[in-house]
PyMOL Python script that loads the backbone (N, CA, C, O; Angstrom):
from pymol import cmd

cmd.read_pdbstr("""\
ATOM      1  N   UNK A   1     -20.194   7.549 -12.384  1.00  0.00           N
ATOM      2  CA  UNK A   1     -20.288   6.451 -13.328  1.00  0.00           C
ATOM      3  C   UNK A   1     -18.968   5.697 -13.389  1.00  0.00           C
ATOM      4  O   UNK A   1     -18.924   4.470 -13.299  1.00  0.00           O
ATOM      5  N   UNK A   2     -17.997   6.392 -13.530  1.00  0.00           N
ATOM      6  CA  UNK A   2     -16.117   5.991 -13.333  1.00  0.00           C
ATOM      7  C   UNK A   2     -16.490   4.482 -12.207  1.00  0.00           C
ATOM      8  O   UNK A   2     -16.469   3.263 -12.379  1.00  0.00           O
ATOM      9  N   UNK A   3     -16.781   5.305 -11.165  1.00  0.00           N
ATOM     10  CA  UNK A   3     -16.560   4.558  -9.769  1.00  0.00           C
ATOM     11  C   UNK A   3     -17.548   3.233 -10.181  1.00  0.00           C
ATOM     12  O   UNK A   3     -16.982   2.141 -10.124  1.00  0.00           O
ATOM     13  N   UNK A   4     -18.678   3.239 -10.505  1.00  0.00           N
ATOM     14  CA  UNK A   4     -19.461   2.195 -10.859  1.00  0.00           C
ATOM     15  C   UNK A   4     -18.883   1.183 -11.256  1.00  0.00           C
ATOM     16  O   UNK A   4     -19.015   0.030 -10.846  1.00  0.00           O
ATOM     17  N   UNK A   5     -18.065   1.678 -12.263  1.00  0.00           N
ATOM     18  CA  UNK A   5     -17.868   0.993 -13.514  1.00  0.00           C
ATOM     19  C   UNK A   5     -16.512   0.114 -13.300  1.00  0.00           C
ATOM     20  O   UNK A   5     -16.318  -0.928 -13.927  1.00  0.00           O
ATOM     21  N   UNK A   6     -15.638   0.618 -12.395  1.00  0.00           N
ATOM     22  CA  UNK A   6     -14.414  -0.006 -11.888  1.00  0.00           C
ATOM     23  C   UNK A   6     -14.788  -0.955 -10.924  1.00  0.00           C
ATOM     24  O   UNK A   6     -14.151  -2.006 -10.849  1.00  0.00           O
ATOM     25  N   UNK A   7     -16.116  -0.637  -9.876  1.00  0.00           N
ATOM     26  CA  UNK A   7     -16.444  -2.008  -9.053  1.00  0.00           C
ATOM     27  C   UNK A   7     -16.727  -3.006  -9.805  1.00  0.00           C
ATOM     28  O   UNK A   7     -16.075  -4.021 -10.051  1.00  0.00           O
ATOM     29  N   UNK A   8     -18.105  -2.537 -10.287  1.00  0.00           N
ATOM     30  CA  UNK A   8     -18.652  -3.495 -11.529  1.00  0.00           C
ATOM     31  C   UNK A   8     -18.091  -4.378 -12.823  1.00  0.00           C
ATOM     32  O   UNK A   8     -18.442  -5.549 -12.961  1.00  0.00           O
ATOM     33  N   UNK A   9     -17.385  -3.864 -13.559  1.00  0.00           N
ATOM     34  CA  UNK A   9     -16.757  -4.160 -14.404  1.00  0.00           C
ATOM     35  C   UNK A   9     -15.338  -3.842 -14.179  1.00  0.00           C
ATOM     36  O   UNK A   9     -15.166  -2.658 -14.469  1.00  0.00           O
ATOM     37  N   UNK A  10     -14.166  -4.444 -13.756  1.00  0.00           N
ATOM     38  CA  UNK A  10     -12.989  -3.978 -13.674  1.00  0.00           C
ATOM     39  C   UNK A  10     -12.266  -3.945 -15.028  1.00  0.00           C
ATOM     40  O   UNK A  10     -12.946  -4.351 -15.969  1.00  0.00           O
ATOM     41  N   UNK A  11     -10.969  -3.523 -15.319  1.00  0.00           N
ATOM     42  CA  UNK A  11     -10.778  -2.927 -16.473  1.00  0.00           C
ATOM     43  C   UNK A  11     -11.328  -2.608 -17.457  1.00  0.00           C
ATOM     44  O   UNK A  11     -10.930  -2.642 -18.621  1.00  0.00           O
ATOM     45  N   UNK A  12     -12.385  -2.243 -16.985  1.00  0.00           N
ATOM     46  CA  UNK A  12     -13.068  -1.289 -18.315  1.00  0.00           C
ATOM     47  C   UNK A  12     -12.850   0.282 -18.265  1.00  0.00           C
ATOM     48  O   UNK A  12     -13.339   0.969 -19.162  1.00  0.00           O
ATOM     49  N   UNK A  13     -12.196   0.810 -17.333  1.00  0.00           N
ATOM     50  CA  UNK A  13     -11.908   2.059 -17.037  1.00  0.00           C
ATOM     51  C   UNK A  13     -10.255   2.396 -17.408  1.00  0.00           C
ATOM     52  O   UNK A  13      -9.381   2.283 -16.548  1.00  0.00           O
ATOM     53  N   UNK A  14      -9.934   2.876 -18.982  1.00  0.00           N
ATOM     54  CA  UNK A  14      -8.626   2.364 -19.435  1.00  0.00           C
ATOM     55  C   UNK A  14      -8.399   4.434 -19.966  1.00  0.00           C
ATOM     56  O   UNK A  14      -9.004   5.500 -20.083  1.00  0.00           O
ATOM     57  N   UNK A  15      -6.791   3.624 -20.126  1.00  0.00           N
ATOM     58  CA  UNK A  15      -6.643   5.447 -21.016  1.00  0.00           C
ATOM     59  C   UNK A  15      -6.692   6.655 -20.035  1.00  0.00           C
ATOM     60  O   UNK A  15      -6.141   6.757 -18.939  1.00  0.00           O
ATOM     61  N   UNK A  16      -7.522   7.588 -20.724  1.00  0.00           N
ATOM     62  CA  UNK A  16      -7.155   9.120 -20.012  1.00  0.00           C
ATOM     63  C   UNK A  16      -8.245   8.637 -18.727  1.00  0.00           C
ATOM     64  O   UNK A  16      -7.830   8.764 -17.575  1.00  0.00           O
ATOM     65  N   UNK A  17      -9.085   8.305 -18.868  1.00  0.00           N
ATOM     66  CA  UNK A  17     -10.074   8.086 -17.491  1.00  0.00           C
ATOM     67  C   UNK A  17      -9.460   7.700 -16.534  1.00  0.00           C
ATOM     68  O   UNK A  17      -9.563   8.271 -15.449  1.00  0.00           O
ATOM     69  N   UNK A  18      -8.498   6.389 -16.769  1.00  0.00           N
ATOM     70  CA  UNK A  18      -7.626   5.911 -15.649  1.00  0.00           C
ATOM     71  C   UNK A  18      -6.543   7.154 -15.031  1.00  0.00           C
ATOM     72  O   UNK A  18      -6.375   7.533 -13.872  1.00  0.00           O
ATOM     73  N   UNK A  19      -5.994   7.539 -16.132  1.00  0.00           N
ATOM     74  CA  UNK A  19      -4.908   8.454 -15.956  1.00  0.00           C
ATOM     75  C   UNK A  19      -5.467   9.760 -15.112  1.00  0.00           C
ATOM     76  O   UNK A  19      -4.715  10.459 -14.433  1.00  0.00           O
ATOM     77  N   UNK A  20      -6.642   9.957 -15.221  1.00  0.00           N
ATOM     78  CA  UNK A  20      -7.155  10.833 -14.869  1.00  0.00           C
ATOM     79  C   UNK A  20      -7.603  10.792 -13.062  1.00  0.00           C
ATOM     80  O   UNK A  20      -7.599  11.595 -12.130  1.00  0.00           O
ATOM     81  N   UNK A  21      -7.895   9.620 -13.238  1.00  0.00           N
ATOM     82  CA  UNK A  21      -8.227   8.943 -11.525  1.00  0.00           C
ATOM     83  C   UNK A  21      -7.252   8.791 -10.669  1.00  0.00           C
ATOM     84  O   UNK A  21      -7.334   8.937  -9.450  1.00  0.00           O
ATOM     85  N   UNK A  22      -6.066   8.417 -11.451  1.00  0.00           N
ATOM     86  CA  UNK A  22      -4.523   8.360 -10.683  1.00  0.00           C
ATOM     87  C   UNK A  22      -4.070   9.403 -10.326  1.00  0.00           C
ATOM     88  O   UNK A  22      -3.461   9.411  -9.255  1.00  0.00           O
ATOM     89  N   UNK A  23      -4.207  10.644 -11.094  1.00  0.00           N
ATOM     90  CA  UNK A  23      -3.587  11.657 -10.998  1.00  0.00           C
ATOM     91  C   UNK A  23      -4.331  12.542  -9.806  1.00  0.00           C
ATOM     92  O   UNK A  23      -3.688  13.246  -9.028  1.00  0.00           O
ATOM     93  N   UNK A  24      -5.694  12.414  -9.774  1.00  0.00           N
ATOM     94  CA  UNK A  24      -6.546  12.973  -8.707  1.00  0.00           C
ATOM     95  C   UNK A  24      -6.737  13.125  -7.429  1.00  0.00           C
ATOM     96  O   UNK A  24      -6.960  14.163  -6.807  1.00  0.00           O
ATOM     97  N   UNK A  25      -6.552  11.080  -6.726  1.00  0.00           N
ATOM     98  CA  UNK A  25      -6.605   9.952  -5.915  1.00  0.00           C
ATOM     99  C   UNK A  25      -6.218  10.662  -4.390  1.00  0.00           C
ATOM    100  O   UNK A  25      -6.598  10.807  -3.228  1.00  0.00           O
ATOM    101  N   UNK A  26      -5.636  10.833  -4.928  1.00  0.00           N
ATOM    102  CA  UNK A  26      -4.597  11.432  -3.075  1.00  0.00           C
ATOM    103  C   UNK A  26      -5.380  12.542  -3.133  1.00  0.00           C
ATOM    104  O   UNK A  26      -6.179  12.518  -2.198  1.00  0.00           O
ATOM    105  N   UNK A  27      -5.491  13.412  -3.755  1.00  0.00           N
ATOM    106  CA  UNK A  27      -6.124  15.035  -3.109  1.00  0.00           C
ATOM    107  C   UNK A  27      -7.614  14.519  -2.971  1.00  0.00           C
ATOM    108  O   UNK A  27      -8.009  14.911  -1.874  1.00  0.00           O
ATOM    109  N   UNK A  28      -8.797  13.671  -3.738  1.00  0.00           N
ATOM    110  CA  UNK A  28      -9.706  13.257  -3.254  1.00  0.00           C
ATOM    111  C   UNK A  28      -9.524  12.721  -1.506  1.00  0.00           C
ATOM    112  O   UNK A  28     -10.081  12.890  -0.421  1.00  0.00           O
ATOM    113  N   UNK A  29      -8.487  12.066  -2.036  1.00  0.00           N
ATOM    114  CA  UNK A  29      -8.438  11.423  -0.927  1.00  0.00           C
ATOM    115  C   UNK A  29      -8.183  11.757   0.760  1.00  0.00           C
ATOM    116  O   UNK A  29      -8.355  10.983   1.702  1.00  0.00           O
ATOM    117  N   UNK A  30      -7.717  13.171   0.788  1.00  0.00           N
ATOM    118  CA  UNK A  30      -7.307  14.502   1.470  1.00  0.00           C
ATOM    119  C   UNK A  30      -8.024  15.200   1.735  1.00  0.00           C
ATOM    120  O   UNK A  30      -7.873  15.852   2.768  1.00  0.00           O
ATOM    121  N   UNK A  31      -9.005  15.359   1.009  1.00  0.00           N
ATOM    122  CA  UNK A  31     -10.414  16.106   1.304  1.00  0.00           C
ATOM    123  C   UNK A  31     -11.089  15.536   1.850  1.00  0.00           C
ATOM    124  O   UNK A  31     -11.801  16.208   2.596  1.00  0.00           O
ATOM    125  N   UNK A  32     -11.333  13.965   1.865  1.00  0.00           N
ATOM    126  CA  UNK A  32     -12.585  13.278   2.473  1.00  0.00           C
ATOM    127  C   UNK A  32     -11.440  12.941   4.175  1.00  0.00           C
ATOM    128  O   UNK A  32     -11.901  13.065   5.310  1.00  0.00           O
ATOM    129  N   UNK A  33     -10.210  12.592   3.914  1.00  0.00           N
ATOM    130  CA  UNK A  33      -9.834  13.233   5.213  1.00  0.00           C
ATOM    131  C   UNK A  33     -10.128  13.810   6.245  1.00  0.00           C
ATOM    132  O   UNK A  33     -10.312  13.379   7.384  1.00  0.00           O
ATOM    133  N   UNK A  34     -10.207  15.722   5.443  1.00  0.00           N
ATOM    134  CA  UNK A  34      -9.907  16.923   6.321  1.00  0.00           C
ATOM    135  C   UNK A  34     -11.816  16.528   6.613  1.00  0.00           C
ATOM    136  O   UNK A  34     -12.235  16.501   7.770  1.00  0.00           O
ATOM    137  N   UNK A  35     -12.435  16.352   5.834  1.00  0.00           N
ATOM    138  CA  UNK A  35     -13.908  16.151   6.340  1.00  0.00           C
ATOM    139  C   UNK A  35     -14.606  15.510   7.348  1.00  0.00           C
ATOM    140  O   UNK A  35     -15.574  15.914   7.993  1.00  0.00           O
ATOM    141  N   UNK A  36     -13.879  14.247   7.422  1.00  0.00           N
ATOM    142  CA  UNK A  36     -14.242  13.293   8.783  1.00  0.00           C
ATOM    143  C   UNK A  36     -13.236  14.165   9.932  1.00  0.00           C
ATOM    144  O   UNK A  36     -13.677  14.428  11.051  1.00  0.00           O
ATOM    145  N   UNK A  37     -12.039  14.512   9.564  1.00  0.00           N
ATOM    146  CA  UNK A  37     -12.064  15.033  10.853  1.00  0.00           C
ATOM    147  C   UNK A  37     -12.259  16.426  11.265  1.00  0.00           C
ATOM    148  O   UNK A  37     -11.809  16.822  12.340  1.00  0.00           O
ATOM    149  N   UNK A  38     -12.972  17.268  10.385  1.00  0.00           N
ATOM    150  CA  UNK A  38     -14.191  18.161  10.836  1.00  0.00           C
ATOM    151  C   UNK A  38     -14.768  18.071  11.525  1.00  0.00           C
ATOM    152  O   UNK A  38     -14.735  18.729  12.565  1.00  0.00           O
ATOM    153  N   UNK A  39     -16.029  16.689  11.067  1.00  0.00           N
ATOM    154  CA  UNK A  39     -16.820  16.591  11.380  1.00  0.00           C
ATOM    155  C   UNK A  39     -16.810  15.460  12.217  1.00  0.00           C
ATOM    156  O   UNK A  39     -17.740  14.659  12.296  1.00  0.00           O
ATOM    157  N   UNK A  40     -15.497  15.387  12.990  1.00  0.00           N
ATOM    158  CA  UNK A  40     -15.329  13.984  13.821  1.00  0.00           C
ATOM    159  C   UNK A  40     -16.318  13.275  15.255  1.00  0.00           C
ATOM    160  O   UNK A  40     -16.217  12.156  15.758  1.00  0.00           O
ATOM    161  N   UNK A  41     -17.271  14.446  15.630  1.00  0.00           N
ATOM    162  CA  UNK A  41     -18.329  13.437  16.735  1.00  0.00           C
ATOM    163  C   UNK A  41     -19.453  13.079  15.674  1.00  0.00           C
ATOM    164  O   UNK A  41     -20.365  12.328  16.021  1.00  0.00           O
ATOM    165  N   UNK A  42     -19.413  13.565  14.472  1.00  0.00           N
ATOM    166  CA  UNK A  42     -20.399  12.740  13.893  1.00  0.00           C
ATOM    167  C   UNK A  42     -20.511  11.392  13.349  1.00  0.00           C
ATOM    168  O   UNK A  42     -21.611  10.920  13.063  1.00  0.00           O
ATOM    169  N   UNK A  43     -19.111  10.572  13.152  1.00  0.00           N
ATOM    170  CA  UNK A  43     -18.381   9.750  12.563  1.00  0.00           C
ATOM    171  C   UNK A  43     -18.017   8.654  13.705  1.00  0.00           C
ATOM    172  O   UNK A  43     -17.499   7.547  13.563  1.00  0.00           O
ATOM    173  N   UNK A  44     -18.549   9.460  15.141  1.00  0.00           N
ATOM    174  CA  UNK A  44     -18.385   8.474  16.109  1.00  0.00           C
ATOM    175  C   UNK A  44     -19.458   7.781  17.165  1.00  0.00           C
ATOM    176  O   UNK A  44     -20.339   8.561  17.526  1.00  0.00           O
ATOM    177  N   UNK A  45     -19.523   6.592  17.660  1.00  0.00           N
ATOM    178  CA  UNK A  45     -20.893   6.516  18.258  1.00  0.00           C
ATOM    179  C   UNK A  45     -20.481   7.175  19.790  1.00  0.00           C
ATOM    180  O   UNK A  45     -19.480   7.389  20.473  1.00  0.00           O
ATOM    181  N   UNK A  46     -22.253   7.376  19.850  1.00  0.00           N
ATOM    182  CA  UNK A  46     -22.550   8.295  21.081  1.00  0.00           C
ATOM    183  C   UNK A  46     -21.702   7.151  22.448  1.00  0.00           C
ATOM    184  O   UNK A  46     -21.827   7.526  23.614  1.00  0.00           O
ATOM    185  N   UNK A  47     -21.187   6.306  22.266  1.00  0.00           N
ATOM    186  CA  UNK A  47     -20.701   5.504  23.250  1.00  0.00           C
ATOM    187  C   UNK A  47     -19.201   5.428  23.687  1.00  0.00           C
ATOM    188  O   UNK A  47     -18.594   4.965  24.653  1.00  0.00           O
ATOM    189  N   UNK A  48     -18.843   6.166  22.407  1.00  0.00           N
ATOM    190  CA  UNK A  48     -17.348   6.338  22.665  1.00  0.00           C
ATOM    191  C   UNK A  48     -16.505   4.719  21.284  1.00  0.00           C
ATOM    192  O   UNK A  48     -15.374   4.651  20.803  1.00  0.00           O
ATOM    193  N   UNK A  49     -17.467   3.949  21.154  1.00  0.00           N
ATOM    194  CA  UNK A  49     -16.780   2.660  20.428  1.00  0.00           C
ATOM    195  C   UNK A  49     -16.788   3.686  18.887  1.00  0.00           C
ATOM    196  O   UNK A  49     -17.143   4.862  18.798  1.00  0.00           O
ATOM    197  N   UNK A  50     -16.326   2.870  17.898  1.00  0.00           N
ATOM    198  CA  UNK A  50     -15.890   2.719  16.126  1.00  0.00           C
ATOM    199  C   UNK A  50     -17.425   2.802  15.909  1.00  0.00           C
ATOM    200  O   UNK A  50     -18.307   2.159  16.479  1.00  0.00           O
ATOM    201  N   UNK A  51     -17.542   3.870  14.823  1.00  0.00           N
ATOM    202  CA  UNK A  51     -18.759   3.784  14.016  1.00  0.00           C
ATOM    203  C   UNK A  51     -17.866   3.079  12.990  1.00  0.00           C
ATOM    204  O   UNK A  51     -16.657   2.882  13.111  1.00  0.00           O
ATOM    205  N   UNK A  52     -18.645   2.731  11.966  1.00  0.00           N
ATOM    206  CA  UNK A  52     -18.485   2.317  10.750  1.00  0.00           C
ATOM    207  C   UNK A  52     -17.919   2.905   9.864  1.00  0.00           C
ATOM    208  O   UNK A  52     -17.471   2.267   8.912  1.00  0.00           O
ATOM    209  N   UNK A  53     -17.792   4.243   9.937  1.00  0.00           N
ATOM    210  CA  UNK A  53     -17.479   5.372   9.252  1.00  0.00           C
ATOM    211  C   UNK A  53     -15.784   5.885   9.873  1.00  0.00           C
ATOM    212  O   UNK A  53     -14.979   6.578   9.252  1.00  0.00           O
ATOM    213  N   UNK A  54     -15.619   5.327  11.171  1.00  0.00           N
ATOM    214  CA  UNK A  54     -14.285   5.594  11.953  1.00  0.00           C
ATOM    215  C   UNK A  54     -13.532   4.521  11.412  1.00  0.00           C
ATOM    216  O   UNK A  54     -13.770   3.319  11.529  1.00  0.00           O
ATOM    217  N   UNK A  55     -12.525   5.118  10.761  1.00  0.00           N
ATOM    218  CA  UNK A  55     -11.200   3.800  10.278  1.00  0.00           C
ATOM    219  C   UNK A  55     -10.132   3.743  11.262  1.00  0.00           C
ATOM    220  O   UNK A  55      -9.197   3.051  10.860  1.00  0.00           O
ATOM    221  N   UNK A  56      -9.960   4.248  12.436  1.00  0.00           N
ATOM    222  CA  UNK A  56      -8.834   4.090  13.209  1.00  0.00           C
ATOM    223  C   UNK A  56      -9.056   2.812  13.557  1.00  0.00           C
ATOM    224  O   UNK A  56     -10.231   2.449  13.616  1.00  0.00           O
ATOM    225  N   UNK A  57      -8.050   1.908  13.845  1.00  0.00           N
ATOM    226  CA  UNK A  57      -7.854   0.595  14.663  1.00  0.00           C
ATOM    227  C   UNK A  57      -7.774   1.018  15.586  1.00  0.00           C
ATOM    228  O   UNK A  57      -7.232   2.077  15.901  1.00  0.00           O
ATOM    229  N   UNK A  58      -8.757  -0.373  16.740  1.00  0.00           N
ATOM    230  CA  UNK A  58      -8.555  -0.233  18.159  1.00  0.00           C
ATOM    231  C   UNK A  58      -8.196  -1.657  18.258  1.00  0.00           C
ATOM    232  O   UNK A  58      -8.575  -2.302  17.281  1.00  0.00           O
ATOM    233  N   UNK A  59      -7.567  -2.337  19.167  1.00  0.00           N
ATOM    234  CA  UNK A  59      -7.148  -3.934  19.355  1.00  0.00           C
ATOM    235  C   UNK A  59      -8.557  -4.089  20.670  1.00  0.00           C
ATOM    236  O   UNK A  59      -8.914  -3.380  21.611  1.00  0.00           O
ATOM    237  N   UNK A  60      -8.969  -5.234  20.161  1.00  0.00           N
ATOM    238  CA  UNK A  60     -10.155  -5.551  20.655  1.00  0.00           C
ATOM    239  C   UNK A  60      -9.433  -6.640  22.137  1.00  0.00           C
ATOM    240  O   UNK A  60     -10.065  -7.189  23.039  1.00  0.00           O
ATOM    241  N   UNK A  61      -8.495  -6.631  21.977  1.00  0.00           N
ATOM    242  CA  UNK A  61      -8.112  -7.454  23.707  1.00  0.00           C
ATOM    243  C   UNK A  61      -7.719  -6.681  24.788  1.00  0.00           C
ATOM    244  O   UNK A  61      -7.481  -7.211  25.873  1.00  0.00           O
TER     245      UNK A  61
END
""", "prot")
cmd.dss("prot")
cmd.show_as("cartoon", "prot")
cmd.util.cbc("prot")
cmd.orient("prot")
């Protein structure tokens, strides 16, 4: 609902909720990490190119 609510409505997510999201952010963010690259041929197309889900940059020239 947090996440909703910060796309949707921005600053409406104030106080300990915020404080609470800041303080979290990076280790969420570390986990969904170590997960894609677990699970890294799933995250990639069968062709070898960027799924959607792959954030590495490639230079397209």
């Amino acid at each position: 609902v947090i996440a909703w609510l910060r796309i949707c409505r921005p600053g409406s997510v104030i106080g300990p909720q915020q404080n609470y999201l800041e303080e979290k952010q990076a280790w969420i963010w570390s986990l969904g990490d170590a997960y894609r690259t677990k699970d890294r041929p799933r995250y990639t197309s069968t062709l070898g190119g960027n799924s959607t889900m792959d954030t590495s940059f490639q230079n397209p020239l």
